[in-house]
N, CA and C atoms as a LAMMPS dump frame, in Angstrom:
ITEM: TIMESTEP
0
ITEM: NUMBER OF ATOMS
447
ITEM: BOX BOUNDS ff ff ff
-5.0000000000000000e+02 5.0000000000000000e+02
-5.0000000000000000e+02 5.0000000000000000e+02
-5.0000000000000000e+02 5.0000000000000000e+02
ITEM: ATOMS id mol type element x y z
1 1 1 N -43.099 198.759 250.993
2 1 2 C -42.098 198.704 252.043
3 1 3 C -40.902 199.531 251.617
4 2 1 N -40.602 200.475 252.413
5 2 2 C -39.493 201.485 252.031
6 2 3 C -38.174 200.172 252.396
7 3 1 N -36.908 200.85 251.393
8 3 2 C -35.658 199.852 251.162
9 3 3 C -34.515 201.144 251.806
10 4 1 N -35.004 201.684 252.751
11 4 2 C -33.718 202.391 253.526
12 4 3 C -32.767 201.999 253.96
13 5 1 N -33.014 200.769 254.57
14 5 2 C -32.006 199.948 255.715
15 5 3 C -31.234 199.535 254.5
16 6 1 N -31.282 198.686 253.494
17 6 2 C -30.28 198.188 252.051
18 6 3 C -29.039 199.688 252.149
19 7 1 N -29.809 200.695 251.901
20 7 2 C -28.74 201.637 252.063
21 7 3 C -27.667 202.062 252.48
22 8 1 N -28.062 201.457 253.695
23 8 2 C -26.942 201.799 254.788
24 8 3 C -26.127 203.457 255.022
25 9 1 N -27.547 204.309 255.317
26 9 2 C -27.537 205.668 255.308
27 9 3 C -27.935 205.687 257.204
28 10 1 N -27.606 206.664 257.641
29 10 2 C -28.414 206.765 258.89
30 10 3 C -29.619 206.776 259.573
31 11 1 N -29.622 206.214 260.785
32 11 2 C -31.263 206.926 260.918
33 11 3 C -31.87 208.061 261.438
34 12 1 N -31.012 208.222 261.434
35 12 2 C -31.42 210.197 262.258
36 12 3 C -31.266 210.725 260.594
37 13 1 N -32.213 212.022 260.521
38 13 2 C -32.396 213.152 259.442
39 13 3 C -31.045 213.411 259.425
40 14 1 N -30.669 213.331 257.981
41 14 2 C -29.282 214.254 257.607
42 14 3 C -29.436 215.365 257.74
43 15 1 N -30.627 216.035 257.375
44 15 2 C -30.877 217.915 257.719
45 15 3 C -31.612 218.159 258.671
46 16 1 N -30.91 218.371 259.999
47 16 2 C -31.735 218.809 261.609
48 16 3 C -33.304 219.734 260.956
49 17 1 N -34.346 219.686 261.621
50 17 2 C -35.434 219.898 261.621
51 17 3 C -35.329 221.481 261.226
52 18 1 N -34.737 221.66 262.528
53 18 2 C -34.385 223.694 262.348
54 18 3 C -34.273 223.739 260.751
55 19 1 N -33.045 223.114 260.119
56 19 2 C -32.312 223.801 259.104
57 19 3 C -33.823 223.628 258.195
58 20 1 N -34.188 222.288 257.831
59 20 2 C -35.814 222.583 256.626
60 20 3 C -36.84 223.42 257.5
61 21 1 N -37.26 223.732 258.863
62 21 2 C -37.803 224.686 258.735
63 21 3 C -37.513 226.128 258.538
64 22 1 N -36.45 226.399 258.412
65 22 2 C -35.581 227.54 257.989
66 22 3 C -35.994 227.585 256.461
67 23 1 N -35.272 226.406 255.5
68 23 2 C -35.644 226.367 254.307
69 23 3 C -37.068 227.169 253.961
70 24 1 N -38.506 226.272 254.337
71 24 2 C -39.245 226.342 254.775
72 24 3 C -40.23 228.025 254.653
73 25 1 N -39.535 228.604 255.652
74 25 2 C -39.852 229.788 255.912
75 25 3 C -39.1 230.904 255.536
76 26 1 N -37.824 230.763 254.029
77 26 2 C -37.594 231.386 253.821
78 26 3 C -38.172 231.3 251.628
79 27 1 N -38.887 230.23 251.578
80 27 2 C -39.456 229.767 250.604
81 27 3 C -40.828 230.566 250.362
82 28 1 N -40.68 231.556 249.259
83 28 2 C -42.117 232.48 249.177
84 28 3 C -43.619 232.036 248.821
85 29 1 N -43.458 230.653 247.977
86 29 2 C -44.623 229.769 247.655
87 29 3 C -44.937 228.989 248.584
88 30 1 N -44.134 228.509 249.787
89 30 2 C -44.693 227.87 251.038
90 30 3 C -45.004 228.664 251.932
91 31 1 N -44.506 229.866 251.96
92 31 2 C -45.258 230.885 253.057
93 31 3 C -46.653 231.277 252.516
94 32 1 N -46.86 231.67 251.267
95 32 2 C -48.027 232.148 250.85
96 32 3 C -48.994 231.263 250.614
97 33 1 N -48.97 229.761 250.591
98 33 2 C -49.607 228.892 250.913
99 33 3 C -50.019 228.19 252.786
100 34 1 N -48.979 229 253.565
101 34 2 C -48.987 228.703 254.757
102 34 3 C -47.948 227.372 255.428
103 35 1 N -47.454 226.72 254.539
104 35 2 C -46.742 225.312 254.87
105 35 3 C -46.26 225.468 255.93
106 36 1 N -46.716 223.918 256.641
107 36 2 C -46.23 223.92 258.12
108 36 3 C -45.582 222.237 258.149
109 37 1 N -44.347 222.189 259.095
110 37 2 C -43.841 221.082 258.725
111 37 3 C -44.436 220.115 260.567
112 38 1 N -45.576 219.514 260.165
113 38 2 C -46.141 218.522 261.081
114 38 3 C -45.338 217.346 261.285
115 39 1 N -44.686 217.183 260.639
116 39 2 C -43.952 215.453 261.182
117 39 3 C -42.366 215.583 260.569
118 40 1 N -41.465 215.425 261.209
119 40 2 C -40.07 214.893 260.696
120 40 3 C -39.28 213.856 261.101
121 41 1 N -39.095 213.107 260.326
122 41 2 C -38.018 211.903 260.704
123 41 3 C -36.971 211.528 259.457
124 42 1 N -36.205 210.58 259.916
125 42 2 C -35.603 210.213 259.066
126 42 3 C -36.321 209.48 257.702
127 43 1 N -36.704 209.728 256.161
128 43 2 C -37.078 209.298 255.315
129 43 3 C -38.472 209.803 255.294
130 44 1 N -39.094 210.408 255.968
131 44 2 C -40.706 210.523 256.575
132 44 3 C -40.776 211.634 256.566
133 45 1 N -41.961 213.04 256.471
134 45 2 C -41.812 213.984 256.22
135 45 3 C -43.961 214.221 256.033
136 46 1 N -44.362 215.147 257.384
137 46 2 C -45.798 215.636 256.906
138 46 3 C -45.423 217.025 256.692
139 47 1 N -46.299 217.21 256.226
140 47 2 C -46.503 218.934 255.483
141 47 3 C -48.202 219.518 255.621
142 48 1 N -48.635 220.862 256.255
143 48 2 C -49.791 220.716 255.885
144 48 3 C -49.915 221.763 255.324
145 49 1 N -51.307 222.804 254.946
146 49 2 C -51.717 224.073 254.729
147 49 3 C -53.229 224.071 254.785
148 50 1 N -53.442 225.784 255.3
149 50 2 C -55.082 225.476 255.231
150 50 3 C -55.412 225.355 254.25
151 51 1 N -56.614 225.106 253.878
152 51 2 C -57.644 225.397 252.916
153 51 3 C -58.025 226.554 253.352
154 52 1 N -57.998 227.374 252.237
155 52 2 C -58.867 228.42 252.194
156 52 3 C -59.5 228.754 250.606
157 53 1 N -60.238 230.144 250.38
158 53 2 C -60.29 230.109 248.743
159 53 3 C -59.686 230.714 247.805
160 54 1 N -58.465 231.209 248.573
161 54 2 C -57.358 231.397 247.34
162 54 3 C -56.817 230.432 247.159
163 55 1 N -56.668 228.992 247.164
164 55 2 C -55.565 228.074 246.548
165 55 3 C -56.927 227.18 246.251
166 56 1 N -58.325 227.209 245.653
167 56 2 C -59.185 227.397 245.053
168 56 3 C -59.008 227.193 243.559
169 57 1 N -60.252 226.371 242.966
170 57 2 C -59.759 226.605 240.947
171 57 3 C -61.495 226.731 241.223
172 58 1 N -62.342 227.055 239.969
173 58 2 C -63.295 227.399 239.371
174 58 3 C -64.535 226.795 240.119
175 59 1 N -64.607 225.164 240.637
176 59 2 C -65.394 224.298 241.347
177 59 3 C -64.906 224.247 242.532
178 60 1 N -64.798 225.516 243.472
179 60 2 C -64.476 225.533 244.414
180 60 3 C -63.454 224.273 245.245
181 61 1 N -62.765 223.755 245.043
182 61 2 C -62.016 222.537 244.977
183 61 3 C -60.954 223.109 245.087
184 62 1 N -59.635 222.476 246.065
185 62 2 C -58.42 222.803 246.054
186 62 3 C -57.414 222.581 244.29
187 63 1 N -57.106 223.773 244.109
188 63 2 C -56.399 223.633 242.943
189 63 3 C -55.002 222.843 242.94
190 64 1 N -55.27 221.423 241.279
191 64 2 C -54.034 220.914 241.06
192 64 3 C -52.663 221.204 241.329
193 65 1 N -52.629 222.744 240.766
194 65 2 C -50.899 222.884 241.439
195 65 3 C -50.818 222.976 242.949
196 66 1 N -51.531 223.289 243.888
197 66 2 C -51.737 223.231 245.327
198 66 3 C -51.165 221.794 245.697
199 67 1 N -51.832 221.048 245.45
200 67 2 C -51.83 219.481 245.707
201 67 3 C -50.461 218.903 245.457
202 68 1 N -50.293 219.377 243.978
203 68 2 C -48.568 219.259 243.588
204 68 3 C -47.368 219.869 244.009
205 69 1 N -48.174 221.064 244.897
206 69 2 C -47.421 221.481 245.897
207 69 3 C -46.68 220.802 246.877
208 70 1 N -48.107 220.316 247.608
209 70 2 C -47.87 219.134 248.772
210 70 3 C -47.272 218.057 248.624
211 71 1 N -47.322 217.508 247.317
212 71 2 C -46.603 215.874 247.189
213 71 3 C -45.222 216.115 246.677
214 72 1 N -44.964 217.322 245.736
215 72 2 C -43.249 217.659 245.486
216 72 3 C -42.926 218.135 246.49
217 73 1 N -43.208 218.927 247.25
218 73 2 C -42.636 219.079 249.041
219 73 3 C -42.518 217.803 249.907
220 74 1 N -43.643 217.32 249.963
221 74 2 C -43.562 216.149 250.568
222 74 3 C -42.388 214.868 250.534
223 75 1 N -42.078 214.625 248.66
224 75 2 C -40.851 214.094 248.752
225 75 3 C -39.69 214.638 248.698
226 76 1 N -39.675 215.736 247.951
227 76 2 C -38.076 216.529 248.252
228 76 3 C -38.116 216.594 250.115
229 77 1 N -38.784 217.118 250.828
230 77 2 C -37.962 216.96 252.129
231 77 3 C -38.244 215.838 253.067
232 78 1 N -38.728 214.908 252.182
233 78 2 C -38.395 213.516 253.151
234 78 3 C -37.275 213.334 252.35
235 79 1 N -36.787 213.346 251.027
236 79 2 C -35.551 213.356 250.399
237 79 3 C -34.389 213.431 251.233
238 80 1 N -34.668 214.89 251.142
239 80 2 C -33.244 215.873 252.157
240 80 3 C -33.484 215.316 253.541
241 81 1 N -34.445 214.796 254.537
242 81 2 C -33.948 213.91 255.546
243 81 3 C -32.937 212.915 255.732
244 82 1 N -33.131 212.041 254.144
245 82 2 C -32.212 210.908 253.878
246 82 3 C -30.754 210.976 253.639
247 83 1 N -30.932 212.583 252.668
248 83 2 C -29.935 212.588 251.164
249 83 3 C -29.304 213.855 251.629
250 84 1 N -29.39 214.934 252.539
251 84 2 C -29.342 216.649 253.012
252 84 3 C -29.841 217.395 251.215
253 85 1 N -29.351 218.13 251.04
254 85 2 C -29.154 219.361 249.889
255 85 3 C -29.883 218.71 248.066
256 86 1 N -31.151 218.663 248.285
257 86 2 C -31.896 218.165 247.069
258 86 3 C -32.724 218.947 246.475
259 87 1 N -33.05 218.732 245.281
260 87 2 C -34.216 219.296 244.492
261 87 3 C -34.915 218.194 243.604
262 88 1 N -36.744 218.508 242.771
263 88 2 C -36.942 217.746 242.414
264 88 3 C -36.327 217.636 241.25
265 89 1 N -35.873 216.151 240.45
266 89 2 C -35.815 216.136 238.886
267 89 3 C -37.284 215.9 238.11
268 90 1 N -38.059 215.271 238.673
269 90 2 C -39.41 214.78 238.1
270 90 3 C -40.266 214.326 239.363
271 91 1 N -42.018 214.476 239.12
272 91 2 C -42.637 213.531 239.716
273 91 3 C -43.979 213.765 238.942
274 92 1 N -44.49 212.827 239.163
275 92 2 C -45.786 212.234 238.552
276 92 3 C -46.906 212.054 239.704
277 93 1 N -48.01 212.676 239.061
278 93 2 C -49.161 213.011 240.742
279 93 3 C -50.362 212.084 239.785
280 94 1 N -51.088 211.868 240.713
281 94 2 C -52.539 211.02 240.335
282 94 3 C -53.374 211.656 241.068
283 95 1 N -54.16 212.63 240.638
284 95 2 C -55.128 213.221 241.296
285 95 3 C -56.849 212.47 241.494
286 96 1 N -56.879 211.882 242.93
287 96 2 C -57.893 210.818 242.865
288 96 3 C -59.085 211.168 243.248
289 97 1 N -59.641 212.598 243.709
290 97 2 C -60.596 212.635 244.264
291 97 3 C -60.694 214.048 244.536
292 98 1 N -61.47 214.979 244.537
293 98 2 C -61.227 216.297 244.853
294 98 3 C -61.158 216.854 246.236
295 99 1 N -60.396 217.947 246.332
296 99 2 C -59.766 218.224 247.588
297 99 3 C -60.765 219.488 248.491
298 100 1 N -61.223 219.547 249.71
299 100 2 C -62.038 220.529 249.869
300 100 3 C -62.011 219.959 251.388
301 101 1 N -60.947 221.049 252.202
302 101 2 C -60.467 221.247 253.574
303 101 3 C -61.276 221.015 254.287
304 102 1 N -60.882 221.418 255.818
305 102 2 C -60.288 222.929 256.027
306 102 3 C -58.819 222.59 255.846
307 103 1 N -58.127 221.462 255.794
308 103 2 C -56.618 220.809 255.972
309 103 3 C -56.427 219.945 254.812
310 104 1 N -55.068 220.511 254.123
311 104 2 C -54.894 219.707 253.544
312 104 3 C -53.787 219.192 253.834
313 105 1 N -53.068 217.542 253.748
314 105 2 C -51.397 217.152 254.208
315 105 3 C -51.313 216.593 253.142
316 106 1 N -49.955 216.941 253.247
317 106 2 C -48.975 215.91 252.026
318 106 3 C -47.97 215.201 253.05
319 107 1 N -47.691 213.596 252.82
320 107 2 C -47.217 212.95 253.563
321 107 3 C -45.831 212.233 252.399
322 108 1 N -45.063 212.58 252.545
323 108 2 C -43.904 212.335 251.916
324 108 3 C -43.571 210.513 252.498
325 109 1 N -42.343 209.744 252.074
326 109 2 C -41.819 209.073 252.3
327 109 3 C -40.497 208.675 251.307
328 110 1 N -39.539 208.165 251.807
329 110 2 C -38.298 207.563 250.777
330 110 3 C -38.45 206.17 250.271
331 111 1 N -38.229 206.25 249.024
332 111 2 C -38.229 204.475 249.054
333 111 3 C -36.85 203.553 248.543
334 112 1 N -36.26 205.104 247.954
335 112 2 C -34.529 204.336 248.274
336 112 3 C -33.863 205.381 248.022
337 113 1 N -32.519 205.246 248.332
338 113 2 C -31.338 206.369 248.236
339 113 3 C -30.236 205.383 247.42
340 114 1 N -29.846 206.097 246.342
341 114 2 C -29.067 205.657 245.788
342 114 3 C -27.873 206.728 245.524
343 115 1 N -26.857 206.532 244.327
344 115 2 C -25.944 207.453 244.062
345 115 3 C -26.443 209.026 244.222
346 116 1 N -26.729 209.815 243.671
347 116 2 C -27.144 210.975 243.166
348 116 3 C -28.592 211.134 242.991
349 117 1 N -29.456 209.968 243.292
350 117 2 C -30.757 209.979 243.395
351 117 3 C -31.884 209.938 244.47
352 118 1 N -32.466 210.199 244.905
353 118 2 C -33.667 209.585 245.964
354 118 3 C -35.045 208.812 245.303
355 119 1 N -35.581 208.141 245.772
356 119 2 C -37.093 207.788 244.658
357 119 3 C -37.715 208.274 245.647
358 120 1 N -38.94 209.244 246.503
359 120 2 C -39.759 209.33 247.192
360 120 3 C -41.724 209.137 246.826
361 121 1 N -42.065 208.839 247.364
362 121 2 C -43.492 208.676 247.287
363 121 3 C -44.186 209.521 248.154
364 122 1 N -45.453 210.355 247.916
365 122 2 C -45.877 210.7 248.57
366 122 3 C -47.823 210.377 248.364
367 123 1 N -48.461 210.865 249.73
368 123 2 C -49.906 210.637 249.523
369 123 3 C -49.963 212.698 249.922
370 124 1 N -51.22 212.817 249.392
371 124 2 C -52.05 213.999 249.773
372 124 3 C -53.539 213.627 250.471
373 125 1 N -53.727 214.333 251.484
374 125 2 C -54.982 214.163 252.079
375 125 3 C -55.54 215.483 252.193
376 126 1 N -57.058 215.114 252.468
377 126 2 C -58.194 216.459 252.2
378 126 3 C -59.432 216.137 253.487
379 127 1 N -58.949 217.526 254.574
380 127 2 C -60.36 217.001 255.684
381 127 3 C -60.169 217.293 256.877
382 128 1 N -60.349 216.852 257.434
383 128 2 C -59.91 217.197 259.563
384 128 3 C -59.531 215.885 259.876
385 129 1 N -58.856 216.064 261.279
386 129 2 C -58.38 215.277 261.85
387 129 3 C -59.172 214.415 262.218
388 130 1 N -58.718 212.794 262.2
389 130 2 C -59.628 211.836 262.426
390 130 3 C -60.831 211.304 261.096
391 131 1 N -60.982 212.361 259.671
392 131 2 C -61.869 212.155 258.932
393 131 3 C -60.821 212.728 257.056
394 132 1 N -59.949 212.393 257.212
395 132 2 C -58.687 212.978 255.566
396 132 3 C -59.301 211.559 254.834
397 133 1 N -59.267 212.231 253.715
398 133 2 C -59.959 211.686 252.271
399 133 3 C -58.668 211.662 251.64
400 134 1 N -57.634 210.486 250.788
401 134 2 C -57.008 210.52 250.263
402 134 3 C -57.479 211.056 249.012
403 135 1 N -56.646 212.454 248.685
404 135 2 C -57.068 213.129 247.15
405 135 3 C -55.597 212.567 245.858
406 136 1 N -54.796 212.65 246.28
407 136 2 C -53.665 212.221 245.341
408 136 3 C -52.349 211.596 245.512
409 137 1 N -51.891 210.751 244.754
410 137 2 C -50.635 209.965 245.185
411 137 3 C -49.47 210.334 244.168
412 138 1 N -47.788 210.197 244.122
413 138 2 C -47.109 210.92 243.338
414 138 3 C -45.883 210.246 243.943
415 139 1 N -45.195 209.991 242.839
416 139 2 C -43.953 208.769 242.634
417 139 3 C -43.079 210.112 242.081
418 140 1 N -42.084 210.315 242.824
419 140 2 C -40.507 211.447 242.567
420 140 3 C -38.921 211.033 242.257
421 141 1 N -38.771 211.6 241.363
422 141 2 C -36.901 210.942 241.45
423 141 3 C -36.667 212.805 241.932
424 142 1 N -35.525 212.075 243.001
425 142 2 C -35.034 214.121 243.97
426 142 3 C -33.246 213.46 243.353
427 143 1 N -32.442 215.014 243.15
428 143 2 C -31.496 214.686 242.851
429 143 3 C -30.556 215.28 244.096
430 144 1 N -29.588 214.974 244.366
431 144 2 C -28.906 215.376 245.808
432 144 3 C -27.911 216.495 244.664
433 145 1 N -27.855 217.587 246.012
434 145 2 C -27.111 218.783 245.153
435 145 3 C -25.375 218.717 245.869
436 146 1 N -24.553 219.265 245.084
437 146 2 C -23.872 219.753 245.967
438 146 3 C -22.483 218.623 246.33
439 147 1 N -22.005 218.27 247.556
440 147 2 C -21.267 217.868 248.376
441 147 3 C -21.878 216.572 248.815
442 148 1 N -23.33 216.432 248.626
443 148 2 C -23.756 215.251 248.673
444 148 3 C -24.035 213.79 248.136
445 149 1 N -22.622 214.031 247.32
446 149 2 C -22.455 213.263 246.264
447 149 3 C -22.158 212.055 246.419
């Protein structure tokens, strides 16, 4: 159970949709992976990209940093929904199952906002719509930059 409401932060996104897809599309490792921002809300945050076989490792399988792609995206900008102007300090991924498209999502969430910190969680999924295979899960501390102190 996310602890947002304890916060007493808003519920509308601190960073309007435009501004992270701006981010977004001016980010050279999310363009060249394709990142598309499927869901935004306040604390909540989907992300997807195709599968294809450049983001590929040896067993035809979506490659680890790919995945870690999706779940450090996933919570830094459900982060910056909560917190605006963040980056990650750490996160920790559990890679549960191997990943092999055509879609892959990373589904972000917040699970608290504190001083200078966010904790976010995210899941990764692997598959089509109606049939995603959870491949990995990943616990984040995001640090708020800036003015957002």
């Amino acid at each position: 159970m996310s602890d947002l409401k304890a916060t007493n932060v808003p519920e509308m996104p601190v960073v309007p949709r435009e501004t992270l897809e701006a981010a977004v599309a001016n980010t050279p490792f999310a363009q060249l992976l394709g990142a598309t921002l499927t869901h935004y809300a306040f604390g909540k945050v989907e992300l997807s990209i195709p599968f294809t076989q450049a983001v590929t490792q040896h067993h035809g399988f979506a490659h680890g940093a790919v995945l870690g792609f999706l779940a450090d995206s996933a919570c830094a900008w459900a982060a910056a929904s909560a917190a605006g102007d963040v980056v990650t300090a750490e996160y920790k991924i559990n890679l549960l199952a191997p990943a092999k498209g055509p879609i892959l999502v990373g589904r972000g969430e917040v699970i608290k906002v504190t001083g200078r910190q966010v904790t976010a969680r995210a899941e990764v999924f692997s598959g089509v719509e109606g049939s995603f295979v959870l491949v990995a899960v990943a616990l984040s501390t995001i640090t708020r930059l800036g003015g957002n102190r």
